[in-house]
PDB file of N, CA, C and O in Angstrom:
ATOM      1  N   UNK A   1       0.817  -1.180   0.000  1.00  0.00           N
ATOM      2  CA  UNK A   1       0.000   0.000   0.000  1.00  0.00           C
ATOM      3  C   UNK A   1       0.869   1.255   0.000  1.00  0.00           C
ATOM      4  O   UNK A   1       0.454   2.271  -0.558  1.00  0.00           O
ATOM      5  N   UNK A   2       2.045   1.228   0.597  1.00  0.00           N
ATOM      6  CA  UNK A   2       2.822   2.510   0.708  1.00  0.00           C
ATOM      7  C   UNK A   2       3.364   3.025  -0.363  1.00  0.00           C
ATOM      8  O   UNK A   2       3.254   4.225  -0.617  1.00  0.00           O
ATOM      9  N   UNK A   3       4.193   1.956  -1.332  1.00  0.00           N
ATOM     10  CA  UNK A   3       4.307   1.846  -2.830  1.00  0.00           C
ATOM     11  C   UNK A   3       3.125   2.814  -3.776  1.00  0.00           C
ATOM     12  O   UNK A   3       3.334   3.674  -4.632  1.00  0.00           O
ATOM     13  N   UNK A   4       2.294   2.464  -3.419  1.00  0.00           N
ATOM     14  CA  UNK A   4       1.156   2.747  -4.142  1.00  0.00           C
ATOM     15  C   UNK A   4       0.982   4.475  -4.105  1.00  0.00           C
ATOM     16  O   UNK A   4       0.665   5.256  -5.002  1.00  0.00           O
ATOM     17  N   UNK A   5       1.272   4.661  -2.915  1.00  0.00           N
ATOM     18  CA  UNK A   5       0.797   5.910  -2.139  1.00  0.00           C
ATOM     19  C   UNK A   5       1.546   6.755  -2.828  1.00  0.00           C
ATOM     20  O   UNK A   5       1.049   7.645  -3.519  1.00  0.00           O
ATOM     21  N   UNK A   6       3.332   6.481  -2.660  1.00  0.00           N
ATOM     22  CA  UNK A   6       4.060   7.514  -3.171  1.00  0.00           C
ATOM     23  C   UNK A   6       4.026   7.392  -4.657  1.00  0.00           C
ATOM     24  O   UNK A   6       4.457   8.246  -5.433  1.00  0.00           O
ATOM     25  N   UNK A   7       3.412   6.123  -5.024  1.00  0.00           N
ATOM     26  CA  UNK A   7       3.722   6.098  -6.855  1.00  0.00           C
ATOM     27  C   UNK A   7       2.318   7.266  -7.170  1.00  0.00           C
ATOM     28  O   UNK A   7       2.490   8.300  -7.815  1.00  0.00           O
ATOM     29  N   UNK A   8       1.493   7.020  -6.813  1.00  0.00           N
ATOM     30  CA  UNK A   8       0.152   7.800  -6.987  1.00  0.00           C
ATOM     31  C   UNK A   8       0.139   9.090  -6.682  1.00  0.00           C
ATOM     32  O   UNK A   8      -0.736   9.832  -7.130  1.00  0.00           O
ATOM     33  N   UNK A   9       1.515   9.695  -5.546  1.00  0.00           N
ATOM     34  CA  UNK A   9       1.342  11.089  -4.822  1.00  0.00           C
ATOM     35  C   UNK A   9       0.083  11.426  -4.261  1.00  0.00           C
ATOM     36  O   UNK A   9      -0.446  12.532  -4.366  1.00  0.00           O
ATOM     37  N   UNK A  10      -0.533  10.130  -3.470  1.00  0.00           N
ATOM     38  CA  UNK A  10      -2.251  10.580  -2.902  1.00  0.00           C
ATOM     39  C   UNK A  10      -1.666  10.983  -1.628  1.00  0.00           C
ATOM     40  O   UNK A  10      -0.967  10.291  -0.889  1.00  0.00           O
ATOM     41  N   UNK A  11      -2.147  12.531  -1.418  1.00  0.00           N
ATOM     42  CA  UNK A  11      -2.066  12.902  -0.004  1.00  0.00           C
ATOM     43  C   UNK A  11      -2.847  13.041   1.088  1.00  0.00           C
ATOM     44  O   UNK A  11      -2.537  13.541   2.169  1.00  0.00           O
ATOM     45  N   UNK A  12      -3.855  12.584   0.758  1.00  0.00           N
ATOM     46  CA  UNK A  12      -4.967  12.168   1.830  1.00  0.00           C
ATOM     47  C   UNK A  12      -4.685  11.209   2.539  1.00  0.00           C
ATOM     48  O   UNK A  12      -3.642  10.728   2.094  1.00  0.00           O
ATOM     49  N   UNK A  13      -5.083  10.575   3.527  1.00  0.00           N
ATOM     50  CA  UNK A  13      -4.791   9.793   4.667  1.00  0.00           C
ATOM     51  C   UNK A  13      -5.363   8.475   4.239  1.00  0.00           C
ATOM     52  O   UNK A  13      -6.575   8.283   4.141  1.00  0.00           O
ATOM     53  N   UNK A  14      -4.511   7.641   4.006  1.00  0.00           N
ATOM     54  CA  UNK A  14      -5.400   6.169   3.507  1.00  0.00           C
ATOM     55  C   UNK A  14      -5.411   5.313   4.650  1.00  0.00           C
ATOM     56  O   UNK A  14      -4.667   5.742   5.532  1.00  0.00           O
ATOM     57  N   UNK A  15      -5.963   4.316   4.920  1.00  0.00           N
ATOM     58  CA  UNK A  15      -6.090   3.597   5.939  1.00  0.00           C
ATOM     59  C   UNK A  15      -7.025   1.918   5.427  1.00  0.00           C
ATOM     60  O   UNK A  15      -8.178   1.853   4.999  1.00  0.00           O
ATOM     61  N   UNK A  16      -6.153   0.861   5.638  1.00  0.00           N
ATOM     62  CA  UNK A  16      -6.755  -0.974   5.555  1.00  0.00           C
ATOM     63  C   UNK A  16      -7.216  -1.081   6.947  1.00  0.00           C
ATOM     64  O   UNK A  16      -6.843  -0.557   7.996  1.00  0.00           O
ATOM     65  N   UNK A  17      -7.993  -1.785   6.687  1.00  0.00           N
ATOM     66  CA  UNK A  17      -9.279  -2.026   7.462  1.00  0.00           C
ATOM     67  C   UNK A  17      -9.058  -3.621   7.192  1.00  0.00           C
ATOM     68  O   UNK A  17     -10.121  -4.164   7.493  1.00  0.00           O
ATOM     69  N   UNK A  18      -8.303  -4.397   6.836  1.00  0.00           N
ATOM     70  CA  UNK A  18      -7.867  -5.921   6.680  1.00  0.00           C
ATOM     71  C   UNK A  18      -8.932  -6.584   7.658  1.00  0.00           C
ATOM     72  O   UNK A  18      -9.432  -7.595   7.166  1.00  0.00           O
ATOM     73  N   UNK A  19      -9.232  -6.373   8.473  1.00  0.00           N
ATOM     74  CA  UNK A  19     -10.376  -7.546   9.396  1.00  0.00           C
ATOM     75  C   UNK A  19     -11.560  -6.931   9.633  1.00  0.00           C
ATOM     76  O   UNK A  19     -12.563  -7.393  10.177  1.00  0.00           O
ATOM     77  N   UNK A  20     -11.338  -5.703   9.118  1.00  0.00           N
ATOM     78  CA  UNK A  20     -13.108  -5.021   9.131  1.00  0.00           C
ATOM     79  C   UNK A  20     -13.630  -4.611  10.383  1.00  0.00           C
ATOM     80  O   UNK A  20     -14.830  -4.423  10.581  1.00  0.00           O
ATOM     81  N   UNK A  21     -12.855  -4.490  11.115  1.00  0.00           N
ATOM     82  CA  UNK A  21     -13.006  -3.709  12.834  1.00  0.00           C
ATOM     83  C   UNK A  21     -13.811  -2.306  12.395  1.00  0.00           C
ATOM     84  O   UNK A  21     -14.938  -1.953  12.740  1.00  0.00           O
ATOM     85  N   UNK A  22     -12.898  -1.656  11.556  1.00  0.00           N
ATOM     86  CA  UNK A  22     -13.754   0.130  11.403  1.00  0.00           C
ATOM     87  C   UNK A  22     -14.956  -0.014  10.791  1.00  0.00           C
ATOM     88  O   UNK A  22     -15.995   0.626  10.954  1.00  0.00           O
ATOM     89  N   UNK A  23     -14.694  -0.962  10.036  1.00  0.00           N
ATOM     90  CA  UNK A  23     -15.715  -0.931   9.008  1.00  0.00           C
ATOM     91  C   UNK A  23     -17.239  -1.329   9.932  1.00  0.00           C
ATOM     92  O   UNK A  23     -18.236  -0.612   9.853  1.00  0.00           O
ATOM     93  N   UNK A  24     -17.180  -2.504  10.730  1.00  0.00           N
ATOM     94  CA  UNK A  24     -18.145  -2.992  11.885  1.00  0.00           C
ATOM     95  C   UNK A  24     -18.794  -2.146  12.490  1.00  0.00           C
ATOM     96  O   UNK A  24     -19.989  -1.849  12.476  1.00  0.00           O
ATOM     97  N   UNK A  25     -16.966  -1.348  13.631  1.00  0.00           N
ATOM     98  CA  UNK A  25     -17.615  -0.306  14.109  1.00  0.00           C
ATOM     99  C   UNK A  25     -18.688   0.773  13.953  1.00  0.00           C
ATOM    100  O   UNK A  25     -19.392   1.263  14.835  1.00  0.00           O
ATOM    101  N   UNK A  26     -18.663   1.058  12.547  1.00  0.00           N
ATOM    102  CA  UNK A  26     -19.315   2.029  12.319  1.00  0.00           C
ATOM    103  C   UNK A  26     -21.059   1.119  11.362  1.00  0.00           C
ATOM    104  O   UNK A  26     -21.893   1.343  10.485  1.00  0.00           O
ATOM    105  N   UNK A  27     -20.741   0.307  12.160  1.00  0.00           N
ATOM    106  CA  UNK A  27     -22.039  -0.704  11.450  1.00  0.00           C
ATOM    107  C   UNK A  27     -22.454  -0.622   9.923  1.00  0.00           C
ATOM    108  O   UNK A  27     -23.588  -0.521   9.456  1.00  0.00           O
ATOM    109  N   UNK A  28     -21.108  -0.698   9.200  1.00  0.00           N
ATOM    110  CA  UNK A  28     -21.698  -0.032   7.670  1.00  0.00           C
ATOM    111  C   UNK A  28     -21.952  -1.190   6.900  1.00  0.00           C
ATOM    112  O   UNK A  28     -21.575  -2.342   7.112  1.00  0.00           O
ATOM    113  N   UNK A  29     -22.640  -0.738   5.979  1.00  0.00           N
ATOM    114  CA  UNK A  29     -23.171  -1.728   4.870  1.00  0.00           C
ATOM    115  C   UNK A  29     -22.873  -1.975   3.400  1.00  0.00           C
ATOM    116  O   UNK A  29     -22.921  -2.848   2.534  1.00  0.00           O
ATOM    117  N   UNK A  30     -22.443  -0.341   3.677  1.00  0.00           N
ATOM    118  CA  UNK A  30     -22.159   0.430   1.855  1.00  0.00           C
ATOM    119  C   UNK A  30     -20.778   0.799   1.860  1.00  0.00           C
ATOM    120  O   UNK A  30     -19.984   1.122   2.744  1.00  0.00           O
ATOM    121  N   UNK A  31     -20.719   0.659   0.615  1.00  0.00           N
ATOM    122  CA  UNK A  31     -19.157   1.147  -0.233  1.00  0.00           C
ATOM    123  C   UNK A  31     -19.214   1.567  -1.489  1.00  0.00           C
ATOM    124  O   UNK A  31     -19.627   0.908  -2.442  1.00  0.00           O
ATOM    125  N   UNK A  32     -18.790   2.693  -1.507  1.00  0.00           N
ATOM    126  CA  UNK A  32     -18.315   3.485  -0.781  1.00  0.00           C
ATOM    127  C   UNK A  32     -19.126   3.940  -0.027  1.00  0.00           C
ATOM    128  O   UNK A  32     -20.272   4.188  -0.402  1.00  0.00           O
ATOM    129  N   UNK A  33     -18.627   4.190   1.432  1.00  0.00           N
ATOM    130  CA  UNK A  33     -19.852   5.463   2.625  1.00  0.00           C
ATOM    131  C   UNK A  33     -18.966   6.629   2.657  1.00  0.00           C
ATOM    132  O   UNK A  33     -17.943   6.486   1.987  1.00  0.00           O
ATOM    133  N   UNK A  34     -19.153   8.190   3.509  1.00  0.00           N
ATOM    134  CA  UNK A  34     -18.692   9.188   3.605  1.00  0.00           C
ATOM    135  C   UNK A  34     -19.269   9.282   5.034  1.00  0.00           C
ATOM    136  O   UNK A  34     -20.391   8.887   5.349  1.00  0.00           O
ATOM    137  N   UNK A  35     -18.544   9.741   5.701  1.00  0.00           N
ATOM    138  CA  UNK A  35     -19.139   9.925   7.055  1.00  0.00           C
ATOM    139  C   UNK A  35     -18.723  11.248   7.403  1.00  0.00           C
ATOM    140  O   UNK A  35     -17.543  11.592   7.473  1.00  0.00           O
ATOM    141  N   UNK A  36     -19.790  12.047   7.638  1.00  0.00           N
ATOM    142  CA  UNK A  36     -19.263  13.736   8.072  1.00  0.00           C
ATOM    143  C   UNK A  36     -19.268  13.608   9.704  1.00  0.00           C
ATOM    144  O   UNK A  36     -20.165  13.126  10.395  1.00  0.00           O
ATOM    145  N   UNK A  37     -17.588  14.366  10.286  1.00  0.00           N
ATOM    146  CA  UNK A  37     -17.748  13.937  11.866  1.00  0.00           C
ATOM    147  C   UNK A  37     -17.420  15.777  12.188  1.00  0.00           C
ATOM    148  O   UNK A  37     -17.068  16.613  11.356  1.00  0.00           O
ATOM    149  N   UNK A  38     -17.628  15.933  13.349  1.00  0.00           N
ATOM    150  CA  UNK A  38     -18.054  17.387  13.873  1.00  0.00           C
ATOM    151  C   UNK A  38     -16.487  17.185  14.632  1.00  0.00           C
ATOM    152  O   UNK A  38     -15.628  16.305  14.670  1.00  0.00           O
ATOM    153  N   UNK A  39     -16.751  18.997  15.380  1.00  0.00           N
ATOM    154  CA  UNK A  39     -15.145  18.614  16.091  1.00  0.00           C
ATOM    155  C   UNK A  39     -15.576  17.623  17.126  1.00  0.00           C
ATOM    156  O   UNK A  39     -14.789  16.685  17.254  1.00  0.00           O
ATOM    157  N   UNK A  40     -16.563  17.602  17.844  1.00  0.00           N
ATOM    158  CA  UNK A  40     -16.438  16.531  18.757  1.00  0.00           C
ATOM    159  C   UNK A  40     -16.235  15.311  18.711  1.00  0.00           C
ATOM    160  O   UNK A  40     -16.232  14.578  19.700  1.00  0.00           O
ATOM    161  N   UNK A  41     -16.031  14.939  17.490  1.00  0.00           N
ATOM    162  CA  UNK A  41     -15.992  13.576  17.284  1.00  0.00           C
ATOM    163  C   UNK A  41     -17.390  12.575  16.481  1.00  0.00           C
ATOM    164  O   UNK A  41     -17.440  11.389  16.153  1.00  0.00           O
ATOM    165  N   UNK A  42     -18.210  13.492  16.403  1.00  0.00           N
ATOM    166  CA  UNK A  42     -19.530  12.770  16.914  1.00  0.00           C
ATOM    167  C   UNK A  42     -19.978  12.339  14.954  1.00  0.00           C
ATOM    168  O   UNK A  42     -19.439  13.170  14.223  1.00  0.00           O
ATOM    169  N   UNK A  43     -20.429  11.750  14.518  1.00  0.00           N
ATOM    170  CA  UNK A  43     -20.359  12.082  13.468  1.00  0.00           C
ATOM    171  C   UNK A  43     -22.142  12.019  13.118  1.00  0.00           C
ATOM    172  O   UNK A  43     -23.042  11.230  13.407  1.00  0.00           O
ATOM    173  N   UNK A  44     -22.052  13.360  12.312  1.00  0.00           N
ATOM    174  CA  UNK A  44     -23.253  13.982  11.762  1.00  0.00           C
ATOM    175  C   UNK A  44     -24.168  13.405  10.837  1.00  0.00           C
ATOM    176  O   UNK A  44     -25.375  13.218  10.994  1.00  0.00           O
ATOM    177  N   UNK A  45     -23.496  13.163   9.915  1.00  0.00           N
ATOM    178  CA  UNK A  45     -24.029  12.661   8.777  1.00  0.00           C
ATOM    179  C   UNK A  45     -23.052  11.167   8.052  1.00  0.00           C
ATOM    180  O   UNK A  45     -21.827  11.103   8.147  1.00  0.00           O
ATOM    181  N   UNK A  46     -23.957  10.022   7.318  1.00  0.00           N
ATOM    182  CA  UNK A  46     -23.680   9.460   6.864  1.00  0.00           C
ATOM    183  C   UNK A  46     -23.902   9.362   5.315  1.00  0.00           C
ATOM    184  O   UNK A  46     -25.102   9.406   5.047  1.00  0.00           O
ATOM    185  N   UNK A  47     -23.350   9.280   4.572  1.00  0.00           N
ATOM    186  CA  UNK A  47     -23.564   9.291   2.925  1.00  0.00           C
ATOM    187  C   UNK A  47     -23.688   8.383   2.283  1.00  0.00           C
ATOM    188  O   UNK A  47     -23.309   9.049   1.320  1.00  0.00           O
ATOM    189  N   UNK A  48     -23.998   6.745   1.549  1.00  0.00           N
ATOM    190  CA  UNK A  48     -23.678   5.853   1.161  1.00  0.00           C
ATOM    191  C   UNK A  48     -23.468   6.342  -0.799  1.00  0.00           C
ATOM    192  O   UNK A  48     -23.598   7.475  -1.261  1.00  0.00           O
ATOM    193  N   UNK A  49     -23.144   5.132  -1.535  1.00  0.00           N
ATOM    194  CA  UNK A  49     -22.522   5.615  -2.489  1.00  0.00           C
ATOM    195  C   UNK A  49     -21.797   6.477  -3.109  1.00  0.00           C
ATOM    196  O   UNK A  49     -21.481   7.572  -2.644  1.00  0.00           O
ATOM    197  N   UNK A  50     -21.543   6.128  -3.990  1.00  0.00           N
ATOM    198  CA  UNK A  50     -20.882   7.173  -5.017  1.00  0.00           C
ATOM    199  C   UNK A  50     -20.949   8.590  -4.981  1.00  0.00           C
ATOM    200  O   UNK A  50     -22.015   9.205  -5.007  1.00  0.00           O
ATOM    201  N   UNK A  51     -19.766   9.148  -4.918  1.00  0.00           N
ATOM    202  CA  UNK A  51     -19.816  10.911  -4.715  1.00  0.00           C
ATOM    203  C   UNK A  51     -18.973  11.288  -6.131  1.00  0.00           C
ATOM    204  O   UNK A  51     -17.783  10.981  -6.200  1.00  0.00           O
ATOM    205  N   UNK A  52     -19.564  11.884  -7.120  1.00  0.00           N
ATOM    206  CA  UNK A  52     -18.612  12.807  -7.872  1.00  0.00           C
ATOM    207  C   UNK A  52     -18.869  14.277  -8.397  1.00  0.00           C
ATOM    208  O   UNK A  52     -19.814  14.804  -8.984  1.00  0.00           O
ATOM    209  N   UNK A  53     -17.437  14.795  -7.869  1.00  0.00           N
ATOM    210  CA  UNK A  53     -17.175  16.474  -8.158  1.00  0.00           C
ATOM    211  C   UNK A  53     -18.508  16.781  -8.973  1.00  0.00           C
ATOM    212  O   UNK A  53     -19.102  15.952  -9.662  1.00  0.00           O
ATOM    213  N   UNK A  54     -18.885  18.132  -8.780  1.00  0.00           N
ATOM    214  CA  UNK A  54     -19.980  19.070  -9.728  1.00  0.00           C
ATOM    215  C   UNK A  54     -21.012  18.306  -9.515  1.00  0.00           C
ATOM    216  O   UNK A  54     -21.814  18.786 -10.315  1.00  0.00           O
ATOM    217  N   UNK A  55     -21.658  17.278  -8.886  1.00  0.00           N
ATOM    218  CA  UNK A  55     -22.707  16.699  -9.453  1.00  0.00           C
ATOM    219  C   UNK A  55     -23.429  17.259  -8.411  1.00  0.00           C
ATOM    220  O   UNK A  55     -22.685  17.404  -7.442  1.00  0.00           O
ATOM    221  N   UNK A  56     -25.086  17.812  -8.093  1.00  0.00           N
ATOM    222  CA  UNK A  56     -25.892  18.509  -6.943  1.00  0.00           C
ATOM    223  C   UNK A  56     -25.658  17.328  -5.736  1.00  0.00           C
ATOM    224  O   UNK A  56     -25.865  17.715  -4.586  1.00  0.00           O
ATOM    225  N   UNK A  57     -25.348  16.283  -5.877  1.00  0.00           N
ATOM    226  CA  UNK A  57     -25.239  15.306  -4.138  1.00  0.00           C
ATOM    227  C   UNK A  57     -23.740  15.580  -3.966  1.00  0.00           C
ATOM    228  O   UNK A  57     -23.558  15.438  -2.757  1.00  0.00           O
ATOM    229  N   UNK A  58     -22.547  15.906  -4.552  1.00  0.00           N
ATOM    230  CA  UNK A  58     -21.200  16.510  -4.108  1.00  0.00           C
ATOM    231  C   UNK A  58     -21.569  18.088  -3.789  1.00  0.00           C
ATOM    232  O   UNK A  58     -21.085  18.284  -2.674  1.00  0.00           O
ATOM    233  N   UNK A  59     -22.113  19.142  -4.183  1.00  0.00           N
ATOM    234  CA  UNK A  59     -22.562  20.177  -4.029  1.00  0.00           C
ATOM    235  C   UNK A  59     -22.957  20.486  -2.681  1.00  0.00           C
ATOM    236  O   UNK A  59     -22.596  21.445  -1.998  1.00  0.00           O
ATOM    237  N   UNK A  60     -23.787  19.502  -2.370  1.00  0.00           N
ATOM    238  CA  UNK A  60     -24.606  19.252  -0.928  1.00  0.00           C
ATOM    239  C   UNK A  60     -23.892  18.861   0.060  1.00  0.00           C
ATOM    240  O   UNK A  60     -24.092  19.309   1.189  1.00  0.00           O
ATOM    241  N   UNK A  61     -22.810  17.837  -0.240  1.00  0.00           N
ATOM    242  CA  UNK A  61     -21.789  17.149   0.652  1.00  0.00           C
ATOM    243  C   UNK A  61     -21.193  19.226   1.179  1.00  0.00           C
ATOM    244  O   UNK A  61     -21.552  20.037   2.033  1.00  0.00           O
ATOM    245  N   UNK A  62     -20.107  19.205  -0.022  1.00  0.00           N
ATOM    246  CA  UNK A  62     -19.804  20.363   0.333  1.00  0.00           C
ATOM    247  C   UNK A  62     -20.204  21.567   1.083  1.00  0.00           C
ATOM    248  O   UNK A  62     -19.465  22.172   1.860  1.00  0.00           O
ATOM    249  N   UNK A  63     -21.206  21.820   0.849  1.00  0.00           N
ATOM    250  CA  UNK A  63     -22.168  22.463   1.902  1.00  0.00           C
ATOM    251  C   UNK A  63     -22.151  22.045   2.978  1.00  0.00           C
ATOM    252  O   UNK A  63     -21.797  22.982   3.694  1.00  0.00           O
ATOM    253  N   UNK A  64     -22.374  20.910   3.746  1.00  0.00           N
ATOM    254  CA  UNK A  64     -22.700  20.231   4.608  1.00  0.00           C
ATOM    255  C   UNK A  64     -21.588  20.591   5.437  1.00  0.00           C
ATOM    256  O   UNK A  64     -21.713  20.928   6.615  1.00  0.00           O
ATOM    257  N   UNK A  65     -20.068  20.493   4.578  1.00  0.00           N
ATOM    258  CA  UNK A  65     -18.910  20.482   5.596  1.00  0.00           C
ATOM    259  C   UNK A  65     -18.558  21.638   5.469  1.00  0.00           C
ATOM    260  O   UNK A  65     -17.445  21.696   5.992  1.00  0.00           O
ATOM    261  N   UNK A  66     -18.957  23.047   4.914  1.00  0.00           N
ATOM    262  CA  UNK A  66     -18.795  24.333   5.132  1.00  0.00           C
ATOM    263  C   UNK A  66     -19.270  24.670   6.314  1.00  0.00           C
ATOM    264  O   UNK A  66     -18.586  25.322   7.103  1.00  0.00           O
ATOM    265  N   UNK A  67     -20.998  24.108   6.696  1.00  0.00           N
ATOM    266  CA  UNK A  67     -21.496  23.912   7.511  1.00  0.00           C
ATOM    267  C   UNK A  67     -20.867  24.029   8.474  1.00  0.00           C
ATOM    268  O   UNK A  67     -20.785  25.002   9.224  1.00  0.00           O
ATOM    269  N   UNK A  68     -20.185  22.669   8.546  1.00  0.00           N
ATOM    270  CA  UNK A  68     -19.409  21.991  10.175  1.00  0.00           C
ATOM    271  C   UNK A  68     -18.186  22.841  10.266  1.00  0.00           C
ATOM    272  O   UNK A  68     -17.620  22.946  11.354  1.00  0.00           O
ATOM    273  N   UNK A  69     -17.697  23.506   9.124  1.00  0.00           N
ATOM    274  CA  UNK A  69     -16.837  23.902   9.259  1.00  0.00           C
ATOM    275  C   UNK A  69     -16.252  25.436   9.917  1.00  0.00           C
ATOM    276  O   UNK A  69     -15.181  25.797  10.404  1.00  0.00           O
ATOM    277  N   UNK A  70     -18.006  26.316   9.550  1.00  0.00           N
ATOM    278  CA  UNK A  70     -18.397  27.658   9.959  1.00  0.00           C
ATOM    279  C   UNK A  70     -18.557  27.351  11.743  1.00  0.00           C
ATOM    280  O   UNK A  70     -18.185  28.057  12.681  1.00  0.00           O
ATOM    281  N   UNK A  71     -19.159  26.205  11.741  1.00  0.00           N
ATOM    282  CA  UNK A  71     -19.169  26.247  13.826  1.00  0.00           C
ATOM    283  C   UNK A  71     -18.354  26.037  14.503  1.00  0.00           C
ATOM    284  O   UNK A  71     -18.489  25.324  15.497  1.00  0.00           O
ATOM    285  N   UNK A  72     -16.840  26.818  14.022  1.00  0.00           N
ATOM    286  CA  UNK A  72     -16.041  26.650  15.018  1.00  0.00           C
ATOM    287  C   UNK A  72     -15.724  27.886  15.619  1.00  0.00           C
ATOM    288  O   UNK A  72     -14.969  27.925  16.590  1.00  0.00           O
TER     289      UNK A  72
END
């Protein structure tokens, strides 16, 4: 996976889930999910499927975390 990371230059935070602990934790079902979390930790919103740029349900995402992002 690390290979991958620097061949790709992805700078977002990747993370394996190999036994599915996070994945449990968060009782999910879907893949892709998006999970919007607040500063407390707490998380707000859940998203299931597919998200892509420009489309009105990425629009909304975005909003959502301007949102969380204005209450600090």
């Amino acid at each position: 996976m690390e290979a991958a990371v620097k061949r790709y230059k992805i700078k977002h935070p990747v993370m394996m889930d190999n036994d599915y602990a996070y994945w449990n934790a968060l009782d999910n079902s879907y893949w892709p999910a998006f999970y919007l979390v607040d500063k407390q930790g707490n998380i707000v919103r859940r998203i299931n499927g597919e998200m892509h740029a420009g489309t009105g349900r990425a629009d909304a995402v975005d909003e959502l975390i301007q949102q969380l992002l204005d209450r600090s």
